[in-house]
C-alpha positions, 0 to 999 in steps of 0.5 A: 500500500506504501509504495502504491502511494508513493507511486501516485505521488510520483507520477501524479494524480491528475496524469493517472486519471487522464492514463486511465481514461485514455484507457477507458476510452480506447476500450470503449472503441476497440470493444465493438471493432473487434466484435465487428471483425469477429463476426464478420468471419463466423458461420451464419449459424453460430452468429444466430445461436450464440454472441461473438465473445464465445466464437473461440469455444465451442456454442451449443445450440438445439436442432430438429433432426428427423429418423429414418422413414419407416421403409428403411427398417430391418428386422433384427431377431424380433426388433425392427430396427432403422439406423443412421445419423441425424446429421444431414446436408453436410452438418457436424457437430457433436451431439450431447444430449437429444429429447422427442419433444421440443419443451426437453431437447435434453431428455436422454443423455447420448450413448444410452438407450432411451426408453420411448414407450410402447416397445421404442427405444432409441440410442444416439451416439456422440457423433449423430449415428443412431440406433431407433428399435421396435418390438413390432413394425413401424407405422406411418410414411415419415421419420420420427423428429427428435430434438438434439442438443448440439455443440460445434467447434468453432469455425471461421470463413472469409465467404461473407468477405467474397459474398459481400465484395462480388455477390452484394455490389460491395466491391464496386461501392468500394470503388466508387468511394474511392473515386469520390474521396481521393480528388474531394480530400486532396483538391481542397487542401491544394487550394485552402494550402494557397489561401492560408498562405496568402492570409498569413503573410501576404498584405492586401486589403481586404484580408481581415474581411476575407479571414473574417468571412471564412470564419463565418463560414464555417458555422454555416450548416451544411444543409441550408446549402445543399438545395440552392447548390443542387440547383446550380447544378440542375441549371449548369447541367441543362445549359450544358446539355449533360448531366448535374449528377457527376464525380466532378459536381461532388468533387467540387462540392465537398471542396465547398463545404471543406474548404472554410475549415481547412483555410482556417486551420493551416492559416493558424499554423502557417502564420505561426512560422518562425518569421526570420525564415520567411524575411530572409528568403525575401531578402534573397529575392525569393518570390512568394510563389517559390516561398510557399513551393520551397519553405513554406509547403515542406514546414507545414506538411504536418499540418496538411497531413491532419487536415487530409485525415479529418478530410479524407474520413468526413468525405469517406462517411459521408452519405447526404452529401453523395446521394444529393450530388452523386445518385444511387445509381450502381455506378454510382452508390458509394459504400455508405449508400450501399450499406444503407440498403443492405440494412433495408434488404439485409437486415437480418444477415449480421455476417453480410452487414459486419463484413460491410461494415468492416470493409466500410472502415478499414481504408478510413483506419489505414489512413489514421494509422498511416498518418497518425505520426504526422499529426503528432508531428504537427502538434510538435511543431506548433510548439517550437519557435524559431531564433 
């Protein structure tokens, strides 16, 4: 207890709870992306039978099995008897108990003769193989249904991933979301990179009005623009005589909306730039033009970099946006929109919907992870001033 104490005094309290929420929190997340992923490679039956913490041990589940049909009975001395396994259509499993109603599907224990009344018995084997006798011949046309208590192993298979890539539209989704969010991240960080310069260290009138107004803009809801935006599409489209609904109308458009947040952004970090670096190049007759292209873009690569994750994830979930500007065409839907009607069509197939929804977020994932260190270094950055 001593040198717990002494430890928090250490290493502070105040620092031990922000460690422990950051722990909570990263848990918090981690939790449902690992049980997304689990899901997404089991069996369709052991989704519905048991939650995705039991996918490593083996799930126990009830089923319906039906015996052989009278016709199949031989006589054996003065018994007829039918033989078989009550597995069918390629099932395994291994079979615990077994019951002739549904309310006790866990009646008779296996390997033991199981008294059914009026000269029946019957004996199941672990391995679904059995053994149903009778004093005297059996009636009917159909097989007698008993109840079995089955566990499996674990199995897991990469079919949801093929059957959702080339079956459900998925991998043309994937494309399409791609062909969006690759030009929509990287044409407004180009253009609001040119801006936030000319903001920050260029002298014109009228700056602090367009600083002001950029500013401005960003509190303005997305959707107030969306109708009057659409309709400058429809009008250009007409008198153009093609279609409003392109890649190049989104691209343009999540420009729009991106670009008052990113100009605002770098603008703050590239007017923090050591100012002696920016004089001097001045005073070797450097252009602004060759300022920005040879110290200013390579210093703030850091920054550009965190802005492109939070672009590149907001136009990648996007889904409002897409369908206004873009359709719901095949050709067109992008992974969003095709997860959205899977879950109209879908609904009930939890493998088809984690294995969507895992595609759905491993590119946005790579990404952060890819250029987390950037950001770090971005923040890094911002701390350090030039002598």
């Amino acid at each position: 207890m001593a040198s717990l104490t002494t430890r928090l005094k250490r290493v502070g309290l105040p620092r031990l709870v922000v460690h422990l929420s950051v722990l909570f929190i990263v848990i918090l997340w981690l939790i449902p992306t690992l049980g997304i992923l689990v899901t997404s490679v089991r069996d369709k039956g052991q989704i519905t039978t048991s939650g995705w913490w039991t996918a490593f041990g083996s799930s126990s589940q009830t089923s319906a099995g039906r015996l052989g049909d009278p016709g199949t009975a031989k006589q054996e001395g003065s018994n007829y008897v039918i033989r078989g396994s009550v597995f069918e259509n390629g099932q395994s499993g291994t079979v615990k108990a077994f019951g002739t109603r549904v309310q006790e599907p866990a009646a008779f224990p296996v390997g033991k003769p199981a008294d059914l009344g009026e000269g029946e018995t019957l004996t199941v084997q672990e391995d679904g193989a059995y053994v149903y006798s009778k004093n005297a011949p059996f009636e009917g046309s159909r097989g007698k249904r008993i109840y079995l208590t089955v566990t499996t192993p674990p199995t897991f298979t990469l079919d949801n991933y093929r059957t959702v890539l080339f079956s459900e539209g998925i991998g043309q989704a994937f494309i399409n979301s791609l062909t969006v969010t690759i030009p929509a991240t990287i044409i407004p960080i180009l253009i609001a990179a040119f801006a936030a310069y000319a903001l920050s260290w260029m002298h014109f009138p009228g700056r602090a009005l367009i600083i002001a107004l950029v500013v401005g803009l960003i509190v303005v809801p997305l959707q107030m623009s969306l109708i009057p935006l659409l309709r400058l599409y429809n009008e250009v489209g007409n008198f153009l005589g093609t279609s409003s609904k392109t890649y190049a109308g989104i691209w343009l458009a999540h420009t729009a909306f991106g670009m008052p947040l990113a100009i605002y952004l770098l603008r703050n970090y590239i007017a923090g730039l050591p100012k002696e670096i920016i004089e001097s190049a001045r005073v070797d007759g450097a252009s602004d033009f060759e300022i920005f292209l040879k110290i200013v873009l390579p210093l703030s690569f850091p920054a550009l970099a965190s802005f492109s994750i939070f672009q590149f994830l907001w136009v990648w979930n996007d889904l409002l946006v897409a369908i206004v500007f873009l359709g719901t065409g095949r050709d067109q839907l992008v992974l969003t929109g095709s997860l959205n009607a899977l879950l109209g069509s879908r609904g009930g197939n939890w493998e088809i919907l984690t294995a969507s929804a895992f595609v759905t977020i491993v590119v946005p994932l790579a990404v952060f992870f890819g250029l987390q260190r950037y950001l770090v270094r971005g923040l890094l950055a911002g701390s350090v001033k030039g002598g």
